[in-house]
VMD Tcl script that draws the C-alpha trace (Angstrom):
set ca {
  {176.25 24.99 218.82}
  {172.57 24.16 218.74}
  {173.46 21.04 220.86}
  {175.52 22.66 223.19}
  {172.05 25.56 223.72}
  {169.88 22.43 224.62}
  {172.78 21.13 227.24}
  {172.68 24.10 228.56}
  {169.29 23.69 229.45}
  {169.01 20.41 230.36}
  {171.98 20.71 233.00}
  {170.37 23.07 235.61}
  {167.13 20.23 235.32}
  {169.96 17.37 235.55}
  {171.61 18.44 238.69}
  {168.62 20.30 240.09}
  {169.64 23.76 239.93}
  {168.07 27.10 238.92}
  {169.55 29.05 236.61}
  {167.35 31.94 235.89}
  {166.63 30.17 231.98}
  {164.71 32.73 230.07}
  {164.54 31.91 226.16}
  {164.73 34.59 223.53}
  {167.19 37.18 222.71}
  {167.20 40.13 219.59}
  {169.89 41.14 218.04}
  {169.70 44.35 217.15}
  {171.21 47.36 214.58}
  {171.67 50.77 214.72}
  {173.38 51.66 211.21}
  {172.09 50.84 207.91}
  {174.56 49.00 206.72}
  {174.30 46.99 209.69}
  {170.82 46.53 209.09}
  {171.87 44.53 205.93}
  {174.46 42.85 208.37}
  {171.03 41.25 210.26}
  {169.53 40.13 206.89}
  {172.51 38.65 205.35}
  {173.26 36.51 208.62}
  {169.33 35.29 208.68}
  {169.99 34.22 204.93}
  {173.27 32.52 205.72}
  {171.98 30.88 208.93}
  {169.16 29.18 207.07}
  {170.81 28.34 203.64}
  {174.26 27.21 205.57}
  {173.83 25.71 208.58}
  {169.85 25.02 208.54}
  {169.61 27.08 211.53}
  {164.87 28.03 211.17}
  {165.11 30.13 214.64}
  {165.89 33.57 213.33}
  {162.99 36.31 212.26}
  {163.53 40.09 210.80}
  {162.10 42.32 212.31}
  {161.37 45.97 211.10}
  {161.43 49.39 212.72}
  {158.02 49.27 212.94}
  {157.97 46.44 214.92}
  {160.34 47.11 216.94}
  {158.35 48.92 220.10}
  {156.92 45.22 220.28}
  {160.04 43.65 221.58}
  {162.22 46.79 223.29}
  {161.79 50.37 224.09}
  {164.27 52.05 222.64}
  {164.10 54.44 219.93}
  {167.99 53.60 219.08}
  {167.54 50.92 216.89}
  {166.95 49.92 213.27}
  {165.80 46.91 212.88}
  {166.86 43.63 215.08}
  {166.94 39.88 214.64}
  {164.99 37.52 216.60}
  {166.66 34.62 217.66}
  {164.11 31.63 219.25}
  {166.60 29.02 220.18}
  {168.92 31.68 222.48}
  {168.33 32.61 226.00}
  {169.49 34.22 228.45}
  {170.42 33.38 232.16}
  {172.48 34.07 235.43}
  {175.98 32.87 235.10}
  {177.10 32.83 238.23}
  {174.42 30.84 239.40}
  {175.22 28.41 236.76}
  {179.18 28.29 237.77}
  {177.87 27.29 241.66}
  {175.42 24.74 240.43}
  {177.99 23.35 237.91}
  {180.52 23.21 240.96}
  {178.09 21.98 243.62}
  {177.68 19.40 241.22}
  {180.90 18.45 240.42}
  {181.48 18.23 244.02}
  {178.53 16.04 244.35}
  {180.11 13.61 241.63}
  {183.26 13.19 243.99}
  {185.37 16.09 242.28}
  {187.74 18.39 244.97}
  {188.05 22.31 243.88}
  {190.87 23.78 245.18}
  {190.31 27.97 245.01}
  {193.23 30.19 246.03}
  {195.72 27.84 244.67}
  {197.49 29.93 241.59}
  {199.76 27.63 239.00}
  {202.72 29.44 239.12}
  {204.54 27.02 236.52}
  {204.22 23.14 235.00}
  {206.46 21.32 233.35}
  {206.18 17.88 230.50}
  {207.33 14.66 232.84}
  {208.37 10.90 231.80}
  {205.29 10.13 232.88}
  {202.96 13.15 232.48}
  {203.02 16.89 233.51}
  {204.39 18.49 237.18}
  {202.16 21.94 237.84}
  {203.64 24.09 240.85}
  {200.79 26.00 242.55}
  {201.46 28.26 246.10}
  {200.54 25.59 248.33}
  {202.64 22.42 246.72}
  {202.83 20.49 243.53}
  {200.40 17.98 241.58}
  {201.42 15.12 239.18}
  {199.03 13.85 236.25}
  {199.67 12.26 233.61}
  {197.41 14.85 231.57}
  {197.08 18.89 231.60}
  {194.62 20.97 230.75}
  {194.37 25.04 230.61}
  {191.77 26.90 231.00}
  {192.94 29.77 232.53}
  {191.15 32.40 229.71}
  {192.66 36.03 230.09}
  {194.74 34.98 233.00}
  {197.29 32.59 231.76}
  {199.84 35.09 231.71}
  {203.48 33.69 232.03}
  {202.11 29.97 233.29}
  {202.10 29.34 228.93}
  {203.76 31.80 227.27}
  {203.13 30.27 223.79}
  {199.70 30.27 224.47}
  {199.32 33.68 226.01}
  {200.64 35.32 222.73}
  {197.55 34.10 220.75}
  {195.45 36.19 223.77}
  {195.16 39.58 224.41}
  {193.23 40.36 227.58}
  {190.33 43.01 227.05}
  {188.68 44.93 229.81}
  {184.84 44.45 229.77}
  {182.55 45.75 232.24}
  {178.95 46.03 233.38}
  {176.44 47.52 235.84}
  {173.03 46.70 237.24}
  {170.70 49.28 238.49}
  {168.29 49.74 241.24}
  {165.17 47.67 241.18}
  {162.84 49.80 239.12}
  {159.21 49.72 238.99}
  {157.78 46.57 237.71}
  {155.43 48.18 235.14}
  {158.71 50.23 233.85}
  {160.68 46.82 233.91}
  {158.31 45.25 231.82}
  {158.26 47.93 229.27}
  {162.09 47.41 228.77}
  {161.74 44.07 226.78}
  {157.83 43.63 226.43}
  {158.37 40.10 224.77}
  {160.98 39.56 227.90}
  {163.87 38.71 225.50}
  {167.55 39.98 226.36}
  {169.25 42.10 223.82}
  {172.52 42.64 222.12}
  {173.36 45.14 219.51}
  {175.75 44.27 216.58}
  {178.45 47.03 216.71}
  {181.93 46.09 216.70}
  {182.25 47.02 220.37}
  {178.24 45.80 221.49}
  {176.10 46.78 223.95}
  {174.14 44.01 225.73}
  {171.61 44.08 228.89}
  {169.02 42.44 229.93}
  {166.40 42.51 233.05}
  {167.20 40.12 235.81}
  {164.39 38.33 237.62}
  {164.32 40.74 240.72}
  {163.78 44.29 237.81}
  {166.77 45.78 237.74}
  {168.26 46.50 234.35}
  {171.66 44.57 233.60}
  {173.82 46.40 231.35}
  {177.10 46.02 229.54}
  {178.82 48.45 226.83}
  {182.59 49.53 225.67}
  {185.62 48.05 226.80}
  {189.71 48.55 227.23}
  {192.14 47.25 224.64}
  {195.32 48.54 226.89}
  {194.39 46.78 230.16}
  {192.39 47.62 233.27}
  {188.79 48.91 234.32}
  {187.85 52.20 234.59}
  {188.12 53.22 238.46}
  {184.28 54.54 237.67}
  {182.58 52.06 236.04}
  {179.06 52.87 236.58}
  {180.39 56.77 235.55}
  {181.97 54.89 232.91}
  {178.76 52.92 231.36}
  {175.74 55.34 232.57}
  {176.47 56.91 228.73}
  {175.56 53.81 226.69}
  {172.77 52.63 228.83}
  {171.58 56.22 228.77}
  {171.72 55.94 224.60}
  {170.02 53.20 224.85}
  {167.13 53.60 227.31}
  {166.75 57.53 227.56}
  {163.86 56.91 230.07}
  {166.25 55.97 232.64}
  {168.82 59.03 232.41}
  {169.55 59.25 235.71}
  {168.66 56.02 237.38}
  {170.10 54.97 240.38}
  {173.12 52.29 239.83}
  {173.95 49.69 242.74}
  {176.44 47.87 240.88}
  {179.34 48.43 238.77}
  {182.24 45.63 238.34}
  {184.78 44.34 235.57}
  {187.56 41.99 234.59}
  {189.05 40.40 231.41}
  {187.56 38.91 228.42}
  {190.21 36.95 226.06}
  {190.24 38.02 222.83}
  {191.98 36.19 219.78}
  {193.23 37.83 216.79}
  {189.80 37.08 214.82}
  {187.92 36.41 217.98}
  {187.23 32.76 217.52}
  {187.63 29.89 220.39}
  {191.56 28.63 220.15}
  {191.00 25.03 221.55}
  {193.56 22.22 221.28}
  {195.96 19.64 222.53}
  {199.62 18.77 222.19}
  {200.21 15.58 223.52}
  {198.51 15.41 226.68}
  {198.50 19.21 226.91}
  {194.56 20.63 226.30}
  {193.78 24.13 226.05}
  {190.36 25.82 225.78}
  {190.99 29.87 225.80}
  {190.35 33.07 223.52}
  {186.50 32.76 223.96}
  {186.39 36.89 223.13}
  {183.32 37.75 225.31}
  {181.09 34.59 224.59}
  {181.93 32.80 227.30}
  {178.41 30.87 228.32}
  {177.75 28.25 225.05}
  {181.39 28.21 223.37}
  {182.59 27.07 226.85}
  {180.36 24.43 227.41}
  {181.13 22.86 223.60}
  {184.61 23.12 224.03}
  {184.74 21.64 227.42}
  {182.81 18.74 225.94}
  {184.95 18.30 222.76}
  {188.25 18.56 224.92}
  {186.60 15.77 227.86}
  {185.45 13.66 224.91}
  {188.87 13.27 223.61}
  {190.41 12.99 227.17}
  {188.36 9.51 226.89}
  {189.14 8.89 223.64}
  {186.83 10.36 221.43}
  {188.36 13.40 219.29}
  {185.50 13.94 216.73}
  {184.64 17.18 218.30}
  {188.04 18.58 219.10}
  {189.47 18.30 215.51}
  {186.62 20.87 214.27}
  {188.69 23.18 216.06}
  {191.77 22.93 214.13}
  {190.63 24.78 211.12}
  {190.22 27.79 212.89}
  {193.22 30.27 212.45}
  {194.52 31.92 215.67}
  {197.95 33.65 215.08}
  {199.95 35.31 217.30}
  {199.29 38.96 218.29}
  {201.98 41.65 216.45}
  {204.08 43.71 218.32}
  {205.11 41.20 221.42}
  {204.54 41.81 224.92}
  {204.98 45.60 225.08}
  {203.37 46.52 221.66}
  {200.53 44.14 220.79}
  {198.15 45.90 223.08}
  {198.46 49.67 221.94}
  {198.59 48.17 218.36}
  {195.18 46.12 218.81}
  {194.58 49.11 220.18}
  {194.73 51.61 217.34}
  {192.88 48.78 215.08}
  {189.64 48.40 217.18}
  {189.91 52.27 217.24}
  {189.09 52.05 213.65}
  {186.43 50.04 213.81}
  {184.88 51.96 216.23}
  {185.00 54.99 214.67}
  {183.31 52.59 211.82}
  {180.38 52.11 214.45}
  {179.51 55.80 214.09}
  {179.90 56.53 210.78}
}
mol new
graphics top color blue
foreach p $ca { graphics top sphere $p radius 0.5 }
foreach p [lrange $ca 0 end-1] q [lrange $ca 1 end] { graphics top cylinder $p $q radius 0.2 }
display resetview
């Protein structure tokens, strides 16, 4: 994943795009035992994969990096960043578009089928023949793959973003300017964006949909979080679907000429971009990348259509009753 951090960087400067790049994020705790959680992922990090760019640091230290009296101790990680995806999903298509590629938005797949020669996909507007496939639909695949779909269970996530606030009060947030995520089962993560205002994401829903009130919905976490802003204004509120797999890792592949990339689970930015490259590499012939992804287990969800939700359901309720206790 280390390679796929340093594409990330170096495709905004490729294409000539801005991406709002900041480097540096912490990674925080608020329990004990998730304290130990920090220090036994620094140790494994370094002793396992070689991976130098994490530091500890303390309670004490904490005021140096965010003000928040909510936390521990946190993690911080050198060779992360943080940045504005949407600007990075225009310049990505601007320059795919620029390379001779044709997007075609409003055009659902309502079905495909296998071929002689390749695959058929039915869309709204009229049909397209290739003699390869690939799906990358995330929480939306739906009935288009049902095999597929049943390794998926589509989470609601949301997020807000405040008013500007006061520069000097913006700054205080994240003195070191790092962006932060906590490591709860269910996390809260923010950020400030370039223009002050505080980004801020926290809880989700395991049985579908987004809360008709989402910045009612989140104001309580940020609030936990930052106390100094109870009250702040919020312009923004929105949601959709994250696509979570039974133990939350990527479920990549390819049958035949089939390729999926899907079950990201809320780490969409990096995991993307590496399986995007291990699934184009073996498009042209090159499946080093792609196999790596076949010793990760991603089973089908129990209970079906009708019961896999409210049973997921019940489990992640345990675990975040284990966030509080």
């Amino acid at each position: 994943m280390v390679w796929a951090a340093e594409e990330m960087r170096e495709l905004p400067e490729r294409h000539n795009f801005d991406i709002d790049y900041h480097t540096g994020a912490i990674y925080t705790a608020v329990l004990p035992r998730r304290v130990r959680q920090l220090q036994e992922s620094l140790e494994e990090a370094e002793q396992k994969y070689g991976y130098t760019q994490l530091s500890f640091i303390p309670k004490d230290e904490l005021p140096q990096w965010i003000a928040s009296p909510r936390y521990l101790a946190a993690l911080h990680d050198r060779g992360a960043a943080h940045l504005n995806p949407l600007k990075l999903a225009q310049g990505l298509a601007d320059a795919f578009e620029k390379a001779g590629g044709k997007i075609f938005e409003q055009s659902k797949a309502l079905n495909y089928q296998e071929t002689a020669d390749g695959y058929l996909a039915r869309t709204e507007q009229g049909e397209i023949r290739s003699d390869l496939l690939v799906l990358a639909c995330n929480a939306y695949i739906d009935k288009l793959d049902p095999q597929l779909s049943k390794r998926l269970l589509p989470v609601g996530s949301y997020q807000v973003a405040t008013a500007p606030l006061d520069p000097q009060l913006a700054r205080s947030l994240f003195p070191r300017g790092t962006c932060a995520i906590d490591n709860q089962f269910v996390p809260d993560y923010f950020r400030v964006t370039p223009d002050n205002r505080l980004l801020f994401g926290g809880g989700c829903t395991y049985l579908g949909g987004i809360p008709a009130d989402v910045p009612a919905a989140t104001r309580p976490y940020l609030e936990r979080v930052f106390p100094q802003l109870r009250g702040v204004q919020i312009d923004y509120g929105w949601g959709g679907h994250i696509d979570c797999t039974m133990h939350r890792t990527p479920d990549v592949g390819r049958s035949a000429q089939k390729y999926w990339l899907q079950g990201f689970s809320g780490h969409g930015i990096l995991p993307t971009l590496a399986a995007a490259r291990a699934v184009s590499d073996a498009i042209l012939g090159d499946s080093e990348l792609l196999e790596l992804y076949q010793g990760l287990s991603n089973p089908r969800f129990p209970g079906g259509d009708l019961l896999a939700a409210p049973i997921e359901a019940v489990g992640k309720a345990w675990y975040r009753l284990r966030d509080v206790i």
